[in-house]
DRENMARFI-194752 format. One line per field, with one value per residue (C-alpha): y, z, x; residue number from 1. Coordinates in steps of 0.1 Angstrom, whole numbers, plus 5000, padded with zeros to 4 digits. Layout:
% DRENMARFI-194752
c2: (Y,...)
c3: (Z,...)
c1: (X,...)
pos: (NUM,...)
***
This chain:
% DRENMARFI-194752
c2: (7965,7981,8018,8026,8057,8068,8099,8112,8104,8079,8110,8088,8066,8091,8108,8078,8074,8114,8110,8071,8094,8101,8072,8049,8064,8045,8014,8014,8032,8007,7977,7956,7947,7911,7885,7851,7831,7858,7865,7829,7830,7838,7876,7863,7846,7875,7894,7925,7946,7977,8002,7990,7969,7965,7935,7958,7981,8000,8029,8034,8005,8020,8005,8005,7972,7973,8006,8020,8025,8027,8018,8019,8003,7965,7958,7952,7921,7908,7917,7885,7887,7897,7926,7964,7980,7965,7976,7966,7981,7977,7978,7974,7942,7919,7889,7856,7869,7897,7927,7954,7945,7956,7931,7935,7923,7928,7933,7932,7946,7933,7951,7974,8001,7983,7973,7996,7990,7980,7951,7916,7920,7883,7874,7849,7827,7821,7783,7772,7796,7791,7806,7832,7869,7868,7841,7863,7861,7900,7905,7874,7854,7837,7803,7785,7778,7808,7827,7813,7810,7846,7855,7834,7856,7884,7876,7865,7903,7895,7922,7897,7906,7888,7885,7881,7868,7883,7880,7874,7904,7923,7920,7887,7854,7838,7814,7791,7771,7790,7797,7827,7848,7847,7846,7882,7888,7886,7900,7934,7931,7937,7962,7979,7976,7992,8021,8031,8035,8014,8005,7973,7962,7961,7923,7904,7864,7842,7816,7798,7769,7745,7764,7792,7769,7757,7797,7805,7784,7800,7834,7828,7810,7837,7873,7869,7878,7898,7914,7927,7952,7930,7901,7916,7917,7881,7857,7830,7807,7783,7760,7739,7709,7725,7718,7706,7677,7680,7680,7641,7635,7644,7613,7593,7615,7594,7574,7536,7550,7533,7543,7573,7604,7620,7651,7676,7664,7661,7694,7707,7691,7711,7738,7736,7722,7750,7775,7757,7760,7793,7795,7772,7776,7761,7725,7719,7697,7703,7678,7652,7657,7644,7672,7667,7675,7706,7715,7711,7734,7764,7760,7764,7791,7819,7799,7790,7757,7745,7748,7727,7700,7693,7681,7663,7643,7605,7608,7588,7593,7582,7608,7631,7619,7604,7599,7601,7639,7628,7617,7655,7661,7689,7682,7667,7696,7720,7705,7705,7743,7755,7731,7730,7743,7749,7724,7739,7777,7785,7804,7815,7791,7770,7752,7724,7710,7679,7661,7621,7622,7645,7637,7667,7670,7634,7633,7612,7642,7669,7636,7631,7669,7675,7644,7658,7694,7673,7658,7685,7698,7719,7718,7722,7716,7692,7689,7658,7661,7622,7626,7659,7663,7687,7715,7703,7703,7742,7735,7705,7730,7758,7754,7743,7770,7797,7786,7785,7826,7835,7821,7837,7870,7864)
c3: (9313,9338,9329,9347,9369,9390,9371,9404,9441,9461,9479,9497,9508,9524,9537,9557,9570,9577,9597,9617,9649,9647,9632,9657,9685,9680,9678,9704,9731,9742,9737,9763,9777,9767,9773,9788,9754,9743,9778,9775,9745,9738,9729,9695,9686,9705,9679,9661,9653,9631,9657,9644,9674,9667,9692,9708,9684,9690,9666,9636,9610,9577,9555,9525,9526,9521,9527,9548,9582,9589,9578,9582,9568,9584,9610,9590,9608,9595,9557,9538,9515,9481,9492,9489,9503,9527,9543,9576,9566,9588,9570,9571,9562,9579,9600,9604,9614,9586,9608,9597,9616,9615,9597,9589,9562,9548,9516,9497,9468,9453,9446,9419,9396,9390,9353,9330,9349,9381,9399,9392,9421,9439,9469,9491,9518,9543,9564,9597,9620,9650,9665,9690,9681,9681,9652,9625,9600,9596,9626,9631,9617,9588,9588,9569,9540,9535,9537,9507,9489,9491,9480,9449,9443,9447,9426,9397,9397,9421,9448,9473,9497,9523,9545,9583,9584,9604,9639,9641,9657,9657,9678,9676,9668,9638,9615,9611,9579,9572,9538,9525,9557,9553,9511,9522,9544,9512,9487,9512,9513,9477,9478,9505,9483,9459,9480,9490,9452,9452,9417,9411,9385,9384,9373,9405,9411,9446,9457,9489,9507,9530,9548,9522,9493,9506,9512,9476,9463,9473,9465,9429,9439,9460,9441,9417,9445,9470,9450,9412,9414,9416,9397,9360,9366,9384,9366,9385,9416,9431,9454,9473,9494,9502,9531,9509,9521,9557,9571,9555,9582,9609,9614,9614,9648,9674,9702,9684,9661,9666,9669,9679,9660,9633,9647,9617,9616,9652,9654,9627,9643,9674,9660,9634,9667,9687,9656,9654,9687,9685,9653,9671,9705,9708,9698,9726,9708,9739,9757,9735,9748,9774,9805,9778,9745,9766,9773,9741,9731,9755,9747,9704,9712,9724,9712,9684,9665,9686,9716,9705,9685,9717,9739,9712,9707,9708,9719,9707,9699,9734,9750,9737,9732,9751,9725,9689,9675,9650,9687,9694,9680,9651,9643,9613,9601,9609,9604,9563,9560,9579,9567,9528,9498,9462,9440,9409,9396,9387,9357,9361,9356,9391,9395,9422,9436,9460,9478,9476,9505,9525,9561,9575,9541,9526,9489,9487,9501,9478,9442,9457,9458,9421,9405,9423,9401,9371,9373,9379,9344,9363,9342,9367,9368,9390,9397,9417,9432,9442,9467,9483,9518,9531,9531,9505,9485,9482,9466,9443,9427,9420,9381,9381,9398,9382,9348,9357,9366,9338,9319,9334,9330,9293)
c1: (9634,9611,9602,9573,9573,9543,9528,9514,9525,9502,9491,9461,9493,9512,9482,9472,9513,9507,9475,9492,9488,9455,9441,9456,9441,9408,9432,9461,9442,9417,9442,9447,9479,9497,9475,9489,9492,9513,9532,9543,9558,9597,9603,9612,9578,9561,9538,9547,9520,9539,9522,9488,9471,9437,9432,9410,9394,9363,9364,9343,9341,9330,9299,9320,9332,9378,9375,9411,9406,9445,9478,9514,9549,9550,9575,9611,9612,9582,9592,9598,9630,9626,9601,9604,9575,9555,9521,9500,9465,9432,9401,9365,9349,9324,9323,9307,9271,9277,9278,9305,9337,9372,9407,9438,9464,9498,9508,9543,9556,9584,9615,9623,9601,9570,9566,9537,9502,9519,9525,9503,9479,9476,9456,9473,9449,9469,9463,9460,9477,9452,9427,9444,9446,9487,9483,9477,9499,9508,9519,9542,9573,9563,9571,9603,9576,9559,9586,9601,9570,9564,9599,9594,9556,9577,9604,9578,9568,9536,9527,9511,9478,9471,9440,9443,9409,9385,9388,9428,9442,9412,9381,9355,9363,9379,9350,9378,9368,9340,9343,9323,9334,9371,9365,9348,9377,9400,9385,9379,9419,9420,9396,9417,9454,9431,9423,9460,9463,9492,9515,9493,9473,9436,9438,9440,9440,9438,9460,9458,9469,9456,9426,9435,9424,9397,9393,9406,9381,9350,9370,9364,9329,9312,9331,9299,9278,9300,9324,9306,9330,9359,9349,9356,9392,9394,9424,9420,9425,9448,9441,9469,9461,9424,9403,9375,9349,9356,9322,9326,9345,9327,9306,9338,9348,9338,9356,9359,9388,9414,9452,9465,9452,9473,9487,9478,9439,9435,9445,9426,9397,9396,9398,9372,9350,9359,9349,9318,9310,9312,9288,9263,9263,9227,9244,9266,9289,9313,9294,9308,9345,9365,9379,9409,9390,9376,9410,9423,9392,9400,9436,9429,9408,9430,9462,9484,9485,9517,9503,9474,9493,9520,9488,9475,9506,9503,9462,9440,9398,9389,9412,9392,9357,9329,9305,9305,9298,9272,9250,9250,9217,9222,9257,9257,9234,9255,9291,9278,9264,9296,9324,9308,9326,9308,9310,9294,9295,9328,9332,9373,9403,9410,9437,9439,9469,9476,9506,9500,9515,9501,9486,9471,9449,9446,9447,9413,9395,9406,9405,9369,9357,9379,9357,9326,9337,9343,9307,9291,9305,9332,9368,9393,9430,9438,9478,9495,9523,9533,9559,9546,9536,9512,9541,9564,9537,9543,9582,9573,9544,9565,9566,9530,9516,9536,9528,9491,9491,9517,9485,9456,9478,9478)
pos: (1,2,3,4,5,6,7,8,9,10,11,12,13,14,15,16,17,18,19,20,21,22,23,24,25,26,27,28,29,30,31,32,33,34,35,36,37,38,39,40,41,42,43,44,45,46,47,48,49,50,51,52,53,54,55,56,57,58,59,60,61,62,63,64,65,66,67,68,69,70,71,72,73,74,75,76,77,78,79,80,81,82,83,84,85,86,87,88,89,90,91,92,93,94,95,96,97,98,99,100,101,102,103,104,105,106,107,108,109,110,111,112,113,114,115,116,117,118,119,120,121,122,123,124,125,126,127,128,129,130,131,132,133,134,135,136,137,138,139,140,141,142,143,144,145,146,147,148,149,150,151,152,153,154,155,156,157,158,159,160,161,162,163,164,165,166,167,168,169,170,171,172,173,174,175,176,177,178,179,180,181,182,183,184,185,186,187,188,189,190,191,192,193,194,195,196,197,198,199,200,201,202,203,204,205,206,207,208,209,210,211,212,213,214,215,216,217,218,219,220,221,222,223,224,225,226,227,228,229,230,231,232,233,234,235,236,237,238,239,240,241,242,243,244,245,246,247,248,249,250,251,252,253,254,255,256,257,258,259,260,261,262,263,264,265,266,267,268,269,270,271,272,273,274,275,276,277,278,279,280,281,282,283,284,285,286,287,288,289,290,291,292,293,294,295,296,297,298,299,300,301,302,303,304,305,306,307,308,309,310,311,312,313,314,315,316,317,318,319,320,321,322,323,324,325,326,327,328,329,330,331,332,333,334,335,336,337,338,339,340,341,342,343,344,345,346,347,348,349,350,351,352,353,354,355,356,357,358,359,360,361,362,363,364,365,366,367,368,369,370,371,372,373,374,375,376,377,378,379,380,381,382,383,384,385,386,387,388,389,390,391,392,393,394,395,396,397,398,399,400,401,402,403,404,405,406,407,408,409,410)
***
């Protein structure tokens, strides 16, 4: 039975709520109005951002790194079933370059009185949502999938945090697959759950799927470094269908592939190119692409993945390519420091999990990277999931993954 009551009130909580006027000045005032990519979307899908816009944000960002610049109660709308409170919180953290910059995330607690010590305290990192600033995740509908994974979290006891990334719904761009800068990104979400001394326990773990494995992954890697103040209390990761040994595909991208592309890696691609192209302007790997492989890039950039994956549909590598993007001198180089993910140095449990039949993430990529662990003297659990796709993957692991926290919890 759950008997814990708060022996105080959150009073840095309600002082925050208190103070929403204020705070948000620095926030809503210099906001621009709807850009197009959002203008052209139905009201429905349009974002919600709680009264917290930060698309825009040129107040103060603190040195402290998760420290609270804002917050407020998430839209109801945007409140996935099985949840009782349910925060939007800006905070400071730092972005690709590593130069103090504003994020956001939202984080659910479930129903109920929290049990003695509060709420298990899991990071989610969220995938692929795209590139524009309406994409992140806090300030949208969340997807069939996520929805329902969430509710189970919640329903498990789990107050879940999660990380906009850097750069979604808040000024700059997003390092989309850039490991240690959205791993920062998360663990500064923690930090700032922490700071609006909510009923959650000091013990924390990471899950994420897709882009967020790859993401939870060098969470537990790179908290030994960023986060010594974190890292005691570290359970454990989870990482679903990651987006590990990408960069080994990038000499494979080049016009002789045959066939149409597959819809979840094509997109995938241009994003990650458009990311990089961003990272490493000096490279010019734009000058690789067809006029349609530079539109597909200016679409991903201040658009969703829809968007992107409809004028992608049925193209093949020549569409979009003139040349191969290993030719682009530098490439290569830089597709391996900025697509890499560690594969020694883990000292907390990680468990890996993969859909046989997934697609947008083929198995081969993630069994590959989990024997390169193993060799390396890593111990890893690896998880396959035979009928799975790159989304039902989530369902099929249900038991798995549960059973793999209960454990790090005990």
């Amino acid at each position: 039975m759950n008997t814990w009551r708060a022996s105080r009130p959150c009073w840095h909580v309600l002082g925050l709520l208190l103070l929403m006027p204020t705070l948000l000045l620095g926030v809503a005032a210099g906001a621009e109005p709807l850009d197009d990519p959002i203008a052209e979307l139905p009201p429905d899908q349009r974002p919600r951002w709680s009264g917290l816009d930060a698309r825009a944000f040129s107040g103060h960002v603190p040195d402290a790194p998760g420290a609270v610049i804002a917050a407020t109660p998430l839209d109801p709308a945007l409140v996935p079933t099985g949840a009782g409170a349910a925060h939007r919180v800006l905070h400071a953290t730092t972005d690709l370059w590593g130069n103090p910059a504003p994020s956001t995330a939202a984080i659910y607690l479930p129903e109920g009185d929290p049990p003695p010590g509060g709420w298990r305290a899991l990071a989610h990192a969220h995938g692929t949502f795209g590139l524009g600033d309406h994409c992140a995740p806090s300030a949208r509908p969340l997807p069939d999938a996520l929805s329902a994974a969430y509710t189970m979290l919640l329903d498990e006891g789990y107050a879940v945090i999660v990380s906009d990334y850097q750069g979604l719904g808040t000024p700059g761009e997003h390092a989309y697959l850039h490991g240690p800068t959205a791993a920062r990104n998360v663990l500064d979400s923690v930090r700032a759950a922490r700071g609006l001394e909510l009923p959650i326990t000091a013990e924390w773990a990471v899950l994420g799927h897709s882009q967020g494995g790859q993401v939870a992954l060098h969470v537990e890697h790179e908290a030994r470094a960023m986060a010594p103040d974190l890292l005691p209390a570290l359970r454990g990761a989870v990482a679903i269908a990651p987006s590990v040994n990408v960069a080994d595909l990038a000499p494979l991208v080049t016009p002789a592939l045959p066939g149409v592309l597959p819809a979840g890696l094509s997109t995938f691609g241009v994003l990650a190119i458009a990311a990089m192209d961003t990272a490493y302007p000096e490279l010019s790997v734009t000058e690789a692409l067809t006029p349609l492989g530079e539109e597909a890039l200016e679409v991903a950039r201040t658009r969703c993945t829809k968007p992107v994956s409809r004028l992608l549909e049925g193209r093949t590598a020549q569409d979009l390519l003139v040349r191969p993007l290993a030719d682009v001198p530098g490439a290569m180089d830089a597709a391996r420091e900025y697509l890499s993910t560690p594969v020694r140095g883990y000292d907390r449990p990680v468990l890996i999990v993969q859909g046989l039949a997934d697609t947008a993430v083929p198995a081969p990529m993630v069994l590959a990277y989990a024997a390169e662990l193993s060799s390396n003297g890593e111990t890893p659990e690896l998880h396959l999931e035979p009928h799975a796709d790159h989304l039902t993957v989530l369902a099929f692991s249900r038991s798995e993954v549960l059973a793999f926290l209960d454990a790090a919890w005990s």
